[in-house]
C-alpha positions in Angstrom: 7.1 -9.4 21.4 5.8 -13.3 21.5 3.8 -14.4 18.5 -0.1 -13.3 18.4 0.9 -11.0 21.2 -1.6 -8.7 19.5 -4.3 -10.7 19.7 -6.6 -8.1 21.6 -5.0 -4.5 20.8 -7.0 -1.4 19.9 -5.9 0.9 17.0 -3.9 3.2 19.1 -1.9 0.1 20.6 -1.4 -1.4 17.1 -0.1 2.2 16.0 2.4 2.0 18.8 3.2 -1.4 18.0 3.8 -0.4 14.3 6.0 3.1 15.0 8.3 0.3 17.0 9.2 -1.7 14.4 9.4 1.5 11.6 12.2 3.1 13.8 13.7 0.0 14.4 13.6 -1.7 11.6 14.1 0.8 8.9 15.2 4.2 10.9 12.0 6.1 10.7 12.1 9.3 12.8 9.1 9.1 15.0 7.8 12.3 14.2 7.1 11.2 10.7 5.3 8.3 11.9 1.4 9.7 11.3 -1.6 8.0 10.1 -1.6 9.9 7.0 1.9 9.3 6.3 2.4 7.6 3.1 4.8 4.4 3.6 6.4 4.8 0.1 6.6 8.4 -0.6 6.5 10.1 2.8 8.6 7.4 4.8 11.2 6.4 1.9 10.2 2.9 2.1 10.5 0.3 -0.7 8.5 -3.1 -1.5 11.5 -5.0 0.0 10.9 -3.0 3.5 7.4 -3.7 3.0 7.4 -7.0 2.7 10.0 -7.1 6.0 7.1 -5.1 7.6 4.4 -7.2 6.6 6.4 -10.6 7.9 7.0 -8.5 11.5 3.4 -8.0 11.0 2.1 -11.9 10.7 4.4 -12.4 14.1 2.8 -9.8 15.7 -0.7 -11.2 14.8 0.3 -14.4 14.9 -1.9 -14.7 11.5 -0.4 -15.6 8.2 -1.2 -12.0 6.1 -2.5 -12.4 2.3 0.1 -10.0 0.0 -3.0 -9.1 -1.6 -4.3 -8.1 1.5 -1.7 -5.2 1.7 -1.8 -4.3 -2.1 -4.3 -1.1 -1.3 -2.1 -0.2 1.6 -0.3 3.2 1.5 -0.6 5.2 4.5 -0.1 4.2 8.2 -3.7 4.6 8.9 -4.4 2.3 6.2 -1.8 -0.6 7.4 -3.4 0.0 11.3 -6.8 -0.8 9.8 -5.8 -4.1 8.0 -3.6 -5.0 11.3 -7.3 -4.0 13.1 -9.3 -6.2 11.0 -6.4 -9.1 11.2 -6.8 -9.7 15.2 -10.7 -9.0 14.4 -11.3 -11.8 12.7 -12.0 -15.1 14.6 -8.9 -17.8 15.0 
């Protein structure tokens, strides 16, 4: 995916968007990938897989992401939301 490719995606796209890069990048099994699952104790990852996640994340918005922004993050839902609220901001 080009950078800022996300630029107008709903929810459901960015969820689909973000499943991609957890199977691929870290070997999720899809059927774990929920908006309630928790990133750190249902999915196994660790802050080193988050921050890969939340640089995959700036190229798909095409937006440089705060790591304070993501400090309240722990469940899919949650990192659709701030993804959501990224690409609905202005440029």
């Amino acid at each position: 995916m080009a950078k800022g490719d996300g630029a107008a995606a709903s929810r459901s796209e960015i969820l689909v968007t973000l499943s991609g890069y957890l199977q691929d990048m870290f070997d999720v099994p899809a059927d774990k990938i929920t908006p309630t699952a928790r990133l750190f104790d249902d999915l196994d990852l660790d802050s080193i897989d988050a921050v890969d996640l939340v640089v995959k994340l700036q190229e798909y918005t095409g937006r440089k992401i705060a790591p304070a922004e993501f400090k309240s993050v722990r469940t899919i839902g949650d990192v659709v939301e701030k993804v959501y609220a990224q690409l609905s901001q202005g440029s």
